[in-house]
N, CA, C and O atoms as a GROMACS GRO file, in nm:
protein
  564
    1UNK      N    1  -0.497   2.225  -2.913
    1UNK     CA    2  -0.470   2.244  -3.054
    1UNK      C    3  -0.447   2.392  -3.078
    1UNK      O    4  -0.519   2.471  -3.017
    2UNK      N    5  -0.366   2.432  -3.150
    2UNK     CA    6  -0.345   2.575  -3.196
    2UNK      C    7  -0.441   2.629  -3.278
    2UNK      O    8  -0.498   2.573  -3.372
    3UNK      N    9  -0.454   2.725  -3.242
    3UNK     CA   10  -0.509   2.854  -3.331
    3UNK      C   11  -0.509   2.894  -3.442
    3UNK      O   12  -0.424   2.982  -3.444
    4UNK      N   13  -0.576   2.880  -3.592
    4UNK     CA   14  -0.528   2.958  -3.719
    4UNK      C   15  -0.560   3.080  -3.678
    4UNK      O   16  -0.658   3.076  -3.605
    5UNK      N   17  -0.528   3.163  -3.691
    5UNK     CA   18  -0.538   3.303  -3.715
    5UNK      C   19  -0.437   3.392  -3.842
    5UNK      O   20  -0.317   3.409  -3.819
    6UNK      N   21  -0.479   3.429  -3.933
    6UNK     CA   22  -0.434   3.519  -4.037
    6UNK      C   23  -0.436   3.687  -3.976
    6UNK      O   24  -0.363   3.773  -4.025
    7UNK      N   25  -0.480   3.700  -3.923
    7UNK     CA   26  -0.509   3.843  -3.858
    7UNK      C   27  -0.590   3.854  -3.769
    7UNK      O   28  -0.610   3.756  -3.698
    8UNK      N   29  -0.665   3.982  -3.743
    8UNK     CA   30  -0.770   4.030  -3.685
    8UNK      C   31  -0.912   3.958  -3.746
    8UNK      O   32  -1.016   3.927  -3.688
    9UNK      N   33  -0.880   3.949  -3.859
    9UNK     CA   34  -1.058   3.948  -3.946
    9UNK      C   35  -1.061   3.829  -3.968
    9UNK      O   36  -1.125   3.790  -4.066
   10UNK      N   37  -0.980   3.717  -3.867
   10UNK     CA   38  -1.050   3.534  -3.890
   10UNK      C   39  -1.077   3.528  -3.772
   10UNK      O   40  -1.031   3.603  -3.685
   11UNK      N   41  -1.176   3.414  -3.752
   11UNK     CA   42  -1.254   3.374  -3.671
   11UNK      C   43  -1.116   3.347  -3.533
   11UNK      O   44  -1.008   3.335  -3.591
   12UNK      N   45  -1.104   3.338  -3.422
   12UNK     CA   46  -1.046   3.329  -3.371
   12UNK      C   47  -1.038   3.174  -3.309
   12UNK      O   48  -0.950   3.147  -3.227
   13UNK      N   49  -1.132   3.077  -3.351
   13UNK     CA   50  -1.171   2.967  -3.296
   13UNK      C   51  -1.121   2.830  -3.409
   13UNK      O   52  -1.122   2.709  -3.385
   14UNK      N   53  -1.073   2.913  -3.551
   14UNK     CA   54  -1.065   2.794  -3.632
   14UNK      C   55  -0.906   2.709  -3.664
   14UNK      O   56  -0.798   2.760  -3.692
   15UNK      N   57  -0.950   2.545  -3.644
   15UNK     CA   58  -0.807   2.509  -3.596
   15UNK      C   59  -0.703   2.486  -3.693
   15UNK      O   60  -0.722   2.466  -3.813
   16UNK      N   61  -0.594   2.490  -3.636
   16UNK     CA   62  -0.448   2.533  -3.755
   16UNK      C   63  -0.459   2.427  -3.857
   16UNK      O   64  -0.478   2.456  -3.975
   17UNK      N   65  -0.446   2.287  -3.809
   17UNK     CA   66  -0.506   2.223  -3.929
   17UNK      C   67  -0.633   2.135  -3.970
   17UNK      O   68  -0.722   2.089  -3.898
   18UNK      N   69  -0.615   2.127  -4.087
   18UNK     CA   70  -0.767   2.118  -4.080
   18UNK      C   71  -0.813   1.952  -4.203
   18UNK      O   72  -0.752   1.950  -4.310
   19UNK      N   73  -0.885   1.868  -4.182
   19UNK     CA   74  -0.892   1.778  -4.233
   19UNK      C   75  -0.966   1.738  -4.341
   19UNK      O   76  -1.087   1.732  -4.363
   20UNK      N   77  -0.839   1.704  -4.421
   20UNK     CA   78  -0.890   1.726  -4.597
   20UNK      C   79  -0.988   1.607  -4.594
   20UNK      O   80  -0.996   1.572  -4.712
   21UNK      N   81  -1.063   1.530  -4.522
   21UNK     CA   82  -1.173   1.379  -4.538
   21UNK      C   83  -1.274   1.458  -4.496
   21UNK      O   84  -1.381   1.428  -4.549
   22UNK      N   85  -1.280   1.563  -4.408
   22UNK     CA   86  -1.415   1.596  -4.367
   22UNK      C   87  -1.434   1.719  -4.473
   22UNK      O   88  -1.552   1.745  -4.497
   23UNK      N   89  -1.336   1.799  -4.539
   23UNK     CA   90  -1.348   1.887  -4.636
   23UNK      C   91  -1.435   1.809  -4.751
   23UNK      O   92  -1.535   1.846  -4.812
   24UNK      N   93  -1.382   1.724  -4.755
   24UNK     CA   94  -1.390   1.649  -4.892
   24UNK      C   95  -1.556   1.548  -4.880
   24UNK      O   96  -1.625   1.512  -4.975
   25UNK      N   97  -1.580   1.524  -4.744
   25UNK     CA   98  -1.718   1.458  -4.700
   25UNK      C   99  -1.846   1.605  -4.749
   25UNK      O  100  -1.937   1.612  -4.831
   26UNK      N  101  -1.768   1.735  -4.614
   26UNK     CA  102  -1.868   1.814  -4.671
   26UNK      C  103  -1.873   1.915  -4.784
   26UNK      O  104  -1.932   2.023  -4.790
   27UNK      N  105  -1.804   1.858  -4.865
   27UNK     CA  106  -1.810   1.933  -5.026
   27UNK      C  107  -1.939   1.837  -5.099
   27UNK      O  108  -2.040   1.876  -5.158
   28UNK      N  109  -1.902   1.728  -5.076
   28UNK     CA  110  -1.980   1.600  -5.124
   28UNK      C  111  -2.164   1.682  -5.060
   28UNK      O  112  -2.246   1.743  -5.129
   29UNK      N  113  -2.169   1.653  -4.928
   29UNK     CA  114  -2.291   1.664  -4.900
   29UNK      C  115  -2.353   1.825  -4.953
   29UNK      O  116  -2.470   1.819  -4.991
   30UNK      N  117  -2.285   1.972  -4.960
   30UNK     CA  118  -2.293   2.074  -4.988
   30UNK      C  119  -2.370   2.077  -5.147
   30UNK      O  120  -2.468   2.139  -5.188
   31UNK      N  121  -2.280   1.985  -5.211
   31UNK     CA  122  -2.312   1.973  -5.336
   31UNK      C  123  -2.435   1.897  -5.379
   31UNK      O  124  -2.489   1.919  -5.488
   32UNK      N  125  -2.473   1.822  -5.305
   32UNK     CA  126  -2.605   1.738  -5.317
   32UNK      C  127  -2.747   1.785  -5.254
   32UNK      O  128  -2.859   1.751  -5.291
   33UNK      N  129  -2.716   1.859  -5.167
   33UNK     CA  130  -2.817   1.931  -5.064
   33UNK      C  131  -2.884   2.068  -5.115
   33UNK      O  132  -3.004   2.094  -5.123
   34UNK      N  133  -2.747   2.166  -5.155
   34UNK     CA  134  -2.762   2.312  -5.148
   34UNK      C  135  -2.873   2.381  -5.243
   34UNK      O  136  -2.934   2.483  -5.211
   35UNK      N  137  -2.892   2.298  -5.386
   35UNK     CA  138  -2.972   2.373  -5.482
   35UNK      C  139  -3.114   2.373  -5.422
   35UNK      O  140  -3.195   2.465  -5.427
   36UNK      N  141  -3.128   2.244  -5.362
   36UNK     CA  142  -3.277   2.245  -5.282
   36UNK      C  143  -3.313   2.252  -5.179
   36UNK      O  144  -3.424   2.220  -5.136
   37UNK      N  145  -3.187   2.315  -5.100
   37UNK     CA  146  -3.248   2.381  -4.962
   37UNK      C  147  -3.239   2.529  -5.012
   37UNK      O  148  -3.309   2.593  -4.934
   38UNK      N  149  -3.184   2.617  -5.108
   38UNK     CA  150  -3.182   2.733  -5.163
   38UNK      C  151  -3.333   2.744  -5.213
   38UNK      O  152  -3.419   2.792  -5.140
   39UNK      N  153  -3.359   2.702  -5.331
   39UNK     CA  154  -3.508   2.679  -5.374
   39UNK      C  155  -3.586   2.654  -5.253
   39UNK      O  156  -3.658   2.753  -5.240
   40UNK      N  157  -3.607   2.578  -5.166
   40UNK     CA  158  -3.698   2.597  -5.085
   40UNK      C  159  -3.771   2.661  -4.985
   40UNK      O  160  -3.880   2.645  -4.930
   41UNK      N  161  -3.635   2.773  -4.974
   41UNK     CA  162  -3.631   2.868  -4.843
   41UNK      C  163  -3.617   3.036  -4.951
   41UNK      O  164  -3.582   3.148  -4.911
   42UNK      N  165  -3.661   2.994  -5.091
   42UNK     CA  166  -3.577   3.136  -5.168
   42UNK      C  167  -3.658   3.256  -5.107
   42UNK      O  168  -3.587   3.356  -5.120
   43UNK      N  169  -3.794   3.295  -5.036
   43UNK     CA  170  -3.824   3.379  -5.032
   43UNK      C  171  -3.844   3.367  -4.858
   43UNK      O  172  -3.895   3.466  -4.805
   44UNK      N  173  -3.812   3.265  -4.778
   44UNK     CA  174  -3.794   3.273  -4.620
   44UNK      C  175  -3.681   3.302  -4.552
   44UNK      O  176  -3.671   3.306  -4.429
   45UNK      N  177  -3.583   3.323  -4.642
   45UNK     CA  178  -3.398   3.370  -4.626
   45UNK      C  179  -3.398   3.448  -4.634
   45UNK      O  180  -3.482   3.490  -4.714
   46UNK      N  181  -3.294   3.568  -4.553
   46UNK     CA  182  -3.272   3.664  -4.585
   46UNK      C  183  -3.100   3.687  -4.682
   46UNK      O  184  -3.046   3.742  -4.778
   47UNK      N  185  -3.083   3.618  -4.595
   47UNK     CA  186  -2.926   3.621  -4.655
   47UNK      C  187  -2.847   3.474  -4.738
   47UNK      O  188  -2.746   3.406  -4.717
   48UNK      N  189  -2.964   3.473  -4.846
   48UNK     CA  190  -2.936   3.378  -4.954
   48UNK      C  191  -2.818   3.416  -5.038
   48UNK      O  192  -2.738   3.333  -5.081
   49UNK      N  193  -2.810   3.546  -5.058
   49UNK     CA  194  -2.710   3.568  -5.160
   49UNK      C  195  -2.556   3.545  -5.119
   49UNK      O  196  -2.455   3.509  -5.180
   50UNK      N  197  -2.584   3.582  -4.990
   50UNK     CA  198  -2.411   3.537  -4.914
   50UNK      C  199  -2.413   3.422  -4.919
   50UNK      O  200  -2.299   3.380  -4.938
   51UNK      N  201  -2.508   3.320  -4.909
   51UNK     CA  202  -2.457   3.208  -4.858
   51UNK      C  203  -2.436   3.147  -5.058
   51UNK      O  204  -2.352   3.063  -5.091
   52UNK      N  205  -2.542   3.222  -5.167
   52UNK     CA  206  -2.468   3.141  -5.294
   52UNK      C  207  -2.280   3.223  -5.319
   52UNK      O  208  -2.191   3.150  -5.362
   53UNK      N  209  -2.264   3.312  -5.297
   53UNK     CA  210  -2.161   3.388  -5.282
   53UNK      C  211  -2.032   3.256  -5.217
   53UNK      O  212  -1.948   3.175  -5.258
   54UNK      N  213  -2.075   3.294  -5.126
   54UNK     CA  214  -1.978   3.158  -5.074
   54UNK      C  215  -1.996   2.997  -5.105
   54UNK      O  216  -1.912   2.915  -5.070
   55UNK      N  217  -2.086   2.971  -5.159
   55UNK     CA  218  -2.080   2.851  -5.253
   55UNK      C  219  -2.001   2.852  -5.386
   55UNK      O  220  -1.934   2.762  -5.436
   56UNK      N  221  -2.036   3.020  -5.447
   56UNK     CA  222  -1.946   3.013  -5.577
   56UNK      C  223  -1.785   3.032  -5.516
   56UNK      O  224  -1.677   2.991  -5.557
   57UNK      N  225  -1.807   3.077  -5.449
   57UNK     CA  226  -1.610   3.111  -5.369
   57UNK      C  227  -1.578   2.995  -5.367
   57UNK      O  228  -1.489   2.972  -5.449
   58UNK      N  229  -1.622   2.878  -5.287
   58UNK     CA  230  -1.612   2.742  -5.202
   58UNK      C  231  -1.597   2.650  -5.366
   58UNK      O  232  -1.518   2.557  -5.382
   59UNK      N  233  -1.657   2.683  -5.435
   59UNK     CA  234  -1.621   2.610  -5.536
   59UNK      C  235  -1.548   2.607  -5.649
   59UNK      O  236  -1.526   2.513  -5.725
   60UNK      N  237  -1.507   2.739  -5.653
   60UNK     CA  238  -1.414   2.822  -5.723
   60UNK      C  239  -1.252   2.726  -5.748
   60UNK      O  240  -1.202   2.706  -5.638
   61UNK      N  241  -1.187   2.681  -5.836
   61UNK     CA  242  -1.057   2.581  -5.809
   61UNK      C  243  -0.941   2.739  -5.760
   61UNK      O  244  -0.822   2.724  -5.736
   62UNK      N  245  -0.992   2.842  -5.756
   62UNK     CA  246  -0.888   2.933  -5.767
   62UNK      C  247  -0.882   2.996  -5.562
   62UNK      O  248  -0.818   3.088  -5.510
   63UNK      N  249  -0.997   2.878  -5.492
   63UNK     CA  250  -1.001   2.950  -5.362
   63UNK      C  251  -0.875   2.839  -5.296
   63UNK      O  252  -0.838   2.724  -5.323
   64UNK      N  253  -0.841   2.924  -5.217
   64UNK     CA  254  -0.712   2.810  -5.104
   64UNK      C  255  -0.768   2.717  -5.050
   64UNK      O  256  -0.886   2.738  -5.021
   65UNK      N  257  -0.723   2.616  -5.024
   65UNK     CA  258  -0.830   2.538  -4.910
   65UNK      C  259  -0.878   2.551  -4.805
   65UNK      O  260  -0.985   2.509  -4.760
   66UNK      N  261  -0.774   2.629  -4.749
   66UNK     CA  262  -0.828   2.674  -4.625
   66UNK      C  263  -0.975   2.766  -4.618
   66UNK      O  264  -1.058   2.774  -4.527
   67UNK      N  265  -0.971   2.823  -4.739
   67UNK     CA  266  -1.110   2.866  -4.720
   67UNK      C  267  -1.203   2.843  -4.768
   67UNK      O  268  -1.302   2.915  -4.754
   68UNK      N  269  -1.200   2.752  -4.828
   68UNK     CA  270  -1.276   2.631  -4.906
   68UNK      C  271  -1.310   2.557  -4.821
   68UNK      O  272  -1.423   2.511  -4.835
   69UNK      N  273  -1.260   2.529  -4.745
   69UNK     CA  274  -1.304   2.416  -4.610
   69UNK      C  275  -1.382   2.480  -4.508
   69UNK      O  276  -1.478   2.416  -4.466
   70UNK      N  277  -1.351   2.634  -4.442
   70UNK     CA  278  -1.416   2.681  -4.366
   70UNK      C  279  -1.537   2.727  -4.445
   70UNK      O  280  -1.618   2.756  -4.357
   71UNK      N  281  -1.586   2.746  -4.545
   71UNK     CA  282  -1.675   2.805  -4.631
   71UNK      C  283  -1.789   2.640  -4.648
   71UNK      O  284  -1.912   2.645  -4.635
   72UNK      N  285  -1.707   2.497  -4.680
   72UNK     CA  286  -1.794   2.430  -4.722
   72UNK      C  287  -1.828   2.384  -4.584
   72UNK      O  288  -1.942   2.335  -4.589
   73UNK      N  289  -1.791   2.380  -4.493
   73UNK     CA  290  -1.838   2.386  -4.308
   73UNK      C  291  -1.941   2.465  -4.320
   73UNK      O  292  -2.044   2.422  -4.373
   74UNK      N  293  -1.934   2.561  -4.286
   74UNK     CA  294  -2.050   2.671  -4.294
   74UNK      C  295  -2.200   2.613  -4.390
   74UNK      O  296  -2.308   2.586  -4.337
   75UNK      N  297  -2.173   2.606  -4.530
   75UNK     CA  298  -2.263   2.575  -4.605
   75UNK      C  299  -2.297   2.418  -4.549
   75UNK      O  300  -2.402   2.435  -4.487
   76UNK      N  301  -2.282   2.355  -4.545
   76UNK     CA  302  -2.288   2.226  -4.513
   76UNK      C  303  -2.389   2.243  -4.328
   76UNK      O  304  -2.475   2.166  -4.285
   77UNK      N  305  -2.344   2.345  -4.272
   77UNK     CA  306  -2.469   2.346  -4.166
   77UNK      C  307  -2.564   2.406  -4.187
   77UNK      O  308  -2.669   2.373  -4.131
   78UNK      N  309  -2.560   2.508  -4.269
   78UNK     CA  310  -2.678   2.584  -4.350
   78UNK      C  311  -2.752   2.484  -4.413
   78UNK      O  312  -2.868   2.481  -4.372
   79UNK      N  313  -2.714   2.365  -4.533
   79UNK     CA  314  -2.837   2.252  -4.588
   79UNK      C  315  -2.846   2.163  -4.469
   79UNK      O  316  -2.950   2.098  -4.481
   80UNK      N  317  -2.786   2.133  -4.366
   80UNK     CA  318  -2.835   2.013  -4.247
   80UNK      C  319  -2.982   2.031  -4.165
   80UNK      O  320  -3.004   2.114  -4.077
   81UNK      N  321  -3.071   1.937  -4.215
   81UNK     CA  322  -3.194   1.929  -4.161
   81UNK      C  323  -3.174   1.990  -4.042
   81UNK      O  324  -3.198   2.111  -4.036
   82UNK      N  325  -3.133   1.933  -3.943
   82UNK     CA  326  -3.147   1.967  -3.798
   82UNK      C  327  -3.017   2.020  -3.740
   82UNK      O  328  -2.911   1.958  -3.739
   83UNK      N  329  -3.034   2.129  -3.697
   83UNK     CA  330  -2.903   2.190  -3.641
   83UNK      C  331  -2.983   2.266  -3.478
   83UNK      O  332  -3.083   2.238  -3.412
   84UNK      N  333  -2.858   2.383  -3.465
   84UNK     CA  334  -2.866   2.443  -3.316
   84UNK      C  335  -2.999   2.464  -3.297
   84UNK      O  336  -3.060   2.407  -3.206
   85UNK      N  337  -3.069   2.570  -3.406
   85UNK     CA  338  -3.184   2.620  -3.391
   85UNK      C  339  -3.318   2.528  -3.532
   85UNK      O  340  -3.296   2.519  -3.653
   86UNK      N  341  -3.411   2.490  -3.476
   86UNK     CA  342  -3.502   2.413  -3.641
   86UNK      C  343  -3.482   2.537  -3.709
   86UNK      O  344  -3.453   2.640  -3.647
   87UNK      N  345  -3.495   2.532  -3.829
   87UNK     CA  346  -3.525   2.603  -3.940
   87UNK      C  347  -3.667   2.591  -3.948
   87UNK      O  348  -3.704   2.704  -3.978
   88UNK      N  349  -3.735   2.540  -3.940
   88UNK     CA  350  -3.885   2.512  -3.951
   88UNK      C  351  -3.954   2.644  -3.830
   88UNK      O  352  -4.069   2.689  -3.831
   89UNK      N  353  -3.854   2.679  -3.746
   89UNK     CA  354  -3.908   2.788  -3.666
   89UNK      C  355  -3.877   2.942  -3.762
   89UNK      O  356  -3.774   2.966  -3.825
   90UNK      N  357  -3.973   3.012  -3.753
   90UNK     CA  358  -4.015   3.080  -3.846
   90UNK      C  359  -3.993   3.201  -3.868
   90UNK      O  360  -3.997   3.255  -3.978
   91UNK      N  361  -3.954   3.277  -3.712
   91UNK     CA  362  -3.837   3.376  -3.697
   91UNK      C  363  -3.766   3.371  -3.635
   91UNK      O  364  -3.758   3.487  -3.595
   92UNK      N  365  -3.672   3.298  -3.572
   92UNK     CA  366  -3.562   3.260  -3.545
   92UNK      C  367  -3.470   3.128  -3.592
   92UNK      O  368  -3.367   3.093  -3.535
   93UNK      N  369  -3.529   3.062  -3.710
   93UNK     CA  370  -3.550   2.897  -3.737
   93UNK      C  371  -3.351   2.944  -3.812
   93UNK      O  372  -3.263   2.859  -3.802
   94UNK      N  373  -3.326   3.058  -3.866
   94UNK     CA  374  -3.217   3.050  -3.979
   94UNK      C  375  -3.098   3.148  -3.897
   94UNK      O  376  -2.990   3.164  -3.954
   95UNK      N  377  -3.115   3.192  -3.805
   95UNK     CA  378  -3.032   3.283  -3.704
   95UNK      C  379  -2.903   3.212  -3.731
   95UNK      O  380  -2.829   3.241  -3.825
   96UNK      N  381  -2.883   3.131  -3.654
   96UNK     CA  382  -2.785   3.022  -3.617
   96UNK      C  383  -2.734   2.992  -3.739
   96UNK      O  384  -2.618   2.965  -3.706
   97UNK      N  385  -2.737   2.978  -3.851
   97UNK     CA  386  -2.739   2.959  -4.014
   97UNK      C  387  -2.659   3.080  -4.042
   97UNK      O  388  -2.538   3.068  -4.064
   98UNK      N  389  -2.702   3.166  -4.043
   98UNK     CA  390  -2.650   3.326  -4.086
   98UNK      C  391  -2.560   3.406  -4.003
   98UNK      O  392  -2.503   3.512  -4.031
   99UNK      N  393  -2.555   3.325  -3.876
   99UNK     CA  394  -2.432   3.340  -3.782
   99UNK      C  395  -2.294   3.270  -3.855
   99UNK      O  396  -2.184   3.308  -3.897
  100UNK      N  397  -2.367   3.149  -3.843
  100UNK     CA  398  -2.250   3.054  -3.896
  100UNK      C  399  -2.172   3.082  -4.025
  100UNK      O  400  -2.054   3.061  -4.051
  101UNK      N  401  -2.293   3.146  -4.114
  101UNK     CA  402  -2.229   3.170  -4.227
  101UNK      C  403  -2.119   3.300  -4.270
  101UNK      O  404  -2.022   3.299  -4.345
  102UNK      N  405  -2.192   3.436  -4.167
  102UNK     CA  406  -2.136   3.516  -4.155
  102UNK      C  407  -1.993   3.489  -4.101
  102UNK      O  408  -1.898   3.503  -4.178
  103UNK      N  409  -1.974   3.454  -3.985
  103UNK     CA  410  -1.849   3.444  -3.940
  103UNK      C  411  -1.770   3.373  -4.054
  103UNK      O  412  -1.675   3.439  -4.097
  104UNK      N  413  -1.793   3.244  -4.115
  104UNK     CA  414  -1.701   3.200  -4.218
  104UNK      C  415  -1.652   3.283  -4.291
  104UNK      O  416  -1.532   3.277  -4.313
  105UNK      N  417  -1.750   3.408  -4.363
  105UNK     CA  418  -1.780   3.464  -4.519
  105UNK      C  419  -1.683   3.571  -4.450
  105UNK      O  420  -1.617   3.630  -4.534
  106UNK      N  421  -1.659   3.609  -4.323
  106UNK     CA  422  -1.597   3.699  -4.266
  106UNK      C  423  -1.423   3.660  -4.226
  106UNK      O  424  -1.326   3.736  -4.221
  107UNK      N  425  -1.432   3.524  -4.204
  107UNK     CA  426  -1.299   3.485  -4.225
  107UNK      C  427  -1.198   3.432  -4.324
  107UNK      O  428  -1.083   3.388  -4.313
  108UNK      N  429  -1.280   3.453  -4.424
  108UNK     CA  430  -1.205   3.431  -4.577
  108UNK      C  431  -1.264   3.502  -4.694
  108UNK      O  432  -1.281   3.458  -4.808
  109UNK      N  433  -1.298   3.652  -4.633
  109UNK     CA  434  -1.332   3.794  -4.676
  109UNK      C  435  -1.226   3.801  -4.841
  109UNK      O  436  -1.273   3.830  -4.950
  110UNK      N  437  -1.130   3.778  -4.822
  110UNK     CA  438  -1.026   3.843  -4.907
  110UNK      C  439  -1.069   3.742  -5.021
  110UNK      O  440  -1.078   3.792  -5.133
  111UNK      N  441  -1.090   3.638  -5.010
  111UNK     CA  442  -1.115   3.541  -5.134
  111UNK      C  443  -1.236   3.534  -5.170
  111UNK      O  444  -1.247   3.442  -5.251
  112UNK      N  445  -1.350   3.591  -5.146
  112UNK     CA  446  -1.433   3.620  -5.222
  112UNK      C  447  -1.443   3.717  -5.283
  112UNK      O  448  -1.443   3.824  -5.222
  113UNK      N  449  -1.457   3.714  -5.441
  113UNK     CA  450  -1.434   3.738  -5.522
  113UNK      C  451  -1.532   3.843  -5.575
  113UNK      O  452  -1.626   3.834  -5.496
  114UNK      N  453  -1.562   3.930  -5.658
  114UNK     CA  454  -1.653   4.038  -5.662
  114UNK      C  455  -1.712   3.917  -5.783
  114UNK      O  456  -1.825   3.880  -5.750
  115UNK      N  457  -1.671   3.859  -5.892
  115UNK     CA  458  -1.731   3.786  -5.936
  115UNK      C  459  -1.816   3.690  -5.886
  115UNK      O  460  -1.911   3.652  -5.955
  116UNK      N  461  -1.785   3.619  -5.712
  116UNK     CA  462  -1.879   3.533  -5.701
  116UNK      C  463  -1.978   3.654  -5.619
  116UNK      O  464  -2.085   3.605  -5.584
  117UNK      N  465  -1.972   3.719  -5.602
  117UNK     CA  466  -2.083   3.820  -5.565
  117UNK      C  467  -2.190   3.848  -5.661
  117UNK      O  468  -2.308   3.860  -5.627
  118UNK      N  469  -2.147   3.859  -5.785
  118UNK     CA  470  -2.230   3.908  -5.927
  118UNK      C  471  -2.267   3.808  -5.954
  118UNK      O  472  -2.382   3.831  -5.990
  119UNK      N  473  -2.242   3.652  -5.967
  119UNK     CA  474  -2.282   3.554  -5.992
  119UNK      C  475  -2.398   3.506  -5.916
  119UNK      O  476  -2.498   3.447  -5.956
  120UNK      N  477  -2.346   3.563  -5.736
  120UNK     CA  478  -2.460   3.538  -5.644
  120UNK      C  479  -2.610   3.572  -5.728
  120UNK      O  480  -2.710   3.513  -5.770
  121UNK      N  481  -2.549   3.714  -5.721
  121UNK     CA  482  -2.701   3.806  -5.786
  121UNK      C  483  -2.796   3.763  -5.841
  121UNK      O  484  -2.916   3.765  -5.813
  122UNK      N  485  -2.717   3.705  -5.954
  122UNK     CA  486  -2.741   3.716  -6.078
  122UNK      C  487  -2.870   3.546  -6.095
  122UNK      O  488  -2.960   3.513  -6.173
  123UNK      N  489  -2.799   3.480  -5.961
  123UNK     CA  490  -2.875   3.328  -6.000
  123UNK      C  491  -2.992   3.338  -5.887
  123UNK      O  492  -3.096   3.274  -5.873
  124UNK      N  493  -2.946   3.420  -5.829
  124UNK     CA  494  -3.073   3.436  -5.684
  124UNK      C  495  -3.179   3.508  -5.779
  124UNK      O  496  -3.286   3.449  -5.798
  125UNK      N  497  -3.156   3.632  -5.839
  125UNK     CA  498  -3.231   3.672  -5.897
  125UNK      C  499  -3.317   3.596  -6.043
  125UNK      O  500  -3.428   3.633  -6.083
  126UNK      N  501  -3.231   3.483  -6.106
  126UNK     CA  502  -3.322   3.379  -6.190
  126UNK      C  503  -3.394   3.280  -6.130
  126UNK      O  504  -3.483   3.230  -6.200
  127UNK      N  505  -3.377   3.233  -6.010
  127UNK     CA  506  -3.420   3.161  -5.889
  127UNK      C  507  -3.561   3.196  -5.831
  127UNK      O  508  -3.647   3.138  -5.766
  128UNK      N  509  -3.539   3.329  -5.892
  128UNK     CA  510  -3.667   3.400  -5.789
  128UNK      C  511  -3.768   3.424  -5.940
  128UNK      O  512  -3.891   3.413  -5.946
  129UNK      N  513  -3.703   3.448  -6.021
  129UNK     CA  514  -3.799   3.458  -6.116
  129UNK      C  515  -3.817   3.649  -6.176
  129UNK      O  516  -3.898   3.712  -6.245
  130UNK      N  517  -3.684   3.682  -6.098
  130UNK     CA  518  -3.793   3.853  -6.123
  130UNK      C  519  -3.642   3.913  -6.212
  130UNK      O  520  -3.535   3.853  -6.222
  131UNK      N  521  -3.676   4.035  -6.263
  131UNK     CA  522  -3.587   4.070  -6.403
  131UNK      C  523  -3.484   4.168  -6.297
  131UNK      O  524  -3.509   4.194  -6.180
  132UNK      N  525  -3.353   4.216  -6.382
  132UNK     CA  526  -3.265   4.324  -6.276
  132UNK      C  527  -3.306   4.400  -6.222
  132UNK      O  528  -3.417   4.420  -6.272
  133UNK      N  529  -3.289   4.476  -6.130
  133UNK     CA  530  -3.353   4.596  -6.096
  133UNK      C  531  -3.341   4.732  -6.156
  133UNK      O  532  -3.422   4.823  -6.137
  134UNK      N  533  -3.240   4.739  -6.225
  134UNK     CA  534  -3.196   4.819  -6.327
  134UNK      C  535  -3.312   4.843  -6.443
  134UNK      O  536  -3.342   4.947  -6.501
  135UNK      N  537  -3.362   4.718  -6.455
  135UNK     CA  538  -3.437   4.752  -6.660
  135UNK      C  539  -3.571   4.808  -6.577
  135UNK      O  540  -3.594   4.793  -6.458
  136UNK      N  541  -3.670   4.894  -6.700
  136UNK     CA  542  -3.782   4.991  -6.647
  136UNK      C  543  -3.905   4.897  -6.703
  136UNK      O  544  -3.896   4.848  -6.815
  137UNK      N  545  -4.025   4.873  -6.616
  137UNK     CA  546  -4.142   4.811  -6.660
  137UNK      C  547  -4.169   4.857  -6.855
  137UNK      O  548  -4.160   4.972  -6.900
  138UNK      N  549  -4.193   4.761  -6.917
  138UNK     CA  550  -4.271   4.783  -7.013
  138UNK      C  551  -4.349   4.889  -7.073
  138UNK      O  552  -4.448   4.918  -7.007
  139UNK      N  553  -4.335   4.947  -7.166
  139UNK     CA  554  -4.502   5.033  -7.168
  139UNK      C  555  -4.479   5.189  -7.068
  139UNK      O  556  -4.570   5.272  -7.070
  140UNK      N  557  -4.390   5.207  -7.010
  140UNK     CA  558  -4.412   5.321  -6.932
  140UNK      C  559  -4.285   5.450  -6.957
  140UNK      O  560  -4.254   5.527  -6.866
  141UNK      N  561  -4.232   5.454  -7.078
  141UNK     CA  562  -4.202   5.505  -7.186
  141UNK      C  563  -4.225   5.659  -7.184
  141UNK      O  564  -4.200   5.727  -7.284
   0.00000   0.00000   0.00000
């Protein structure tokens, strides 16, 4: 099978075409999974915000498919109970996760959007419960 490649900065492994039933399977499962494997891992992740980043990209009607598909791949092994490495292992459990995700978030760089970046922020940070980092404690005036 041939090669997609757009340049230097895509994955070199992802194939030219690509199948809109399994796009469309793991949009389905992404969407049912993601809010509560996010919540459950919000303070054992390191790299939560890329991966809501590329959920808001992935869901965006304004992303191509092509990177909509490599993006809901990615996310879609990030919520799968059991993958390469458990997640249940405790420093190495999300490696394999943040590989996976990186390389995607790295091959459809150009379509994420500075908005789904700020959006990331913005819900990781209501997620977690804590105020911007910007505003100054109370009282200390």
């Amino acid at each position: 099978m041939p090669i997609a490649a757009d340049g230097p900065s895509e994955a070199a492994a992802l194939p030219a075409v690509i199948d809109p039933v399994r796009v469309e399977r793991d949009e389905r499962y992404v969407r049912r999974r993601f809010w509560n494997t996010l919540r459950a891992n919000l303070h054992r992740v390191p790299f939560l915000e890329q991966a809501l980043a590329a959920f808001f990209c992935a869901t965006d009607p304004r992303t191509p498919f092509k990177a909509k598909a490599i993006l809901m791949a990615a996310l879609a092994y990030f919520v799968l109970p059991a993958d390469s490495i458990p997640d249940w292992l405790v420093v190495v459990g999300f490696v394999d996760d943040a590989a996976v995700l990186a390389t995607a978030v790295q091959a459809v760089r150009s379509n994420l959007r500075p908005e789904h970046e700020e959006r990331a922020r913005a819900t990781l940070r209501k997620e977690q419960g804590m105020k911007p980092p910007d505003m100054k404690p109370a009282g200390n005036g």
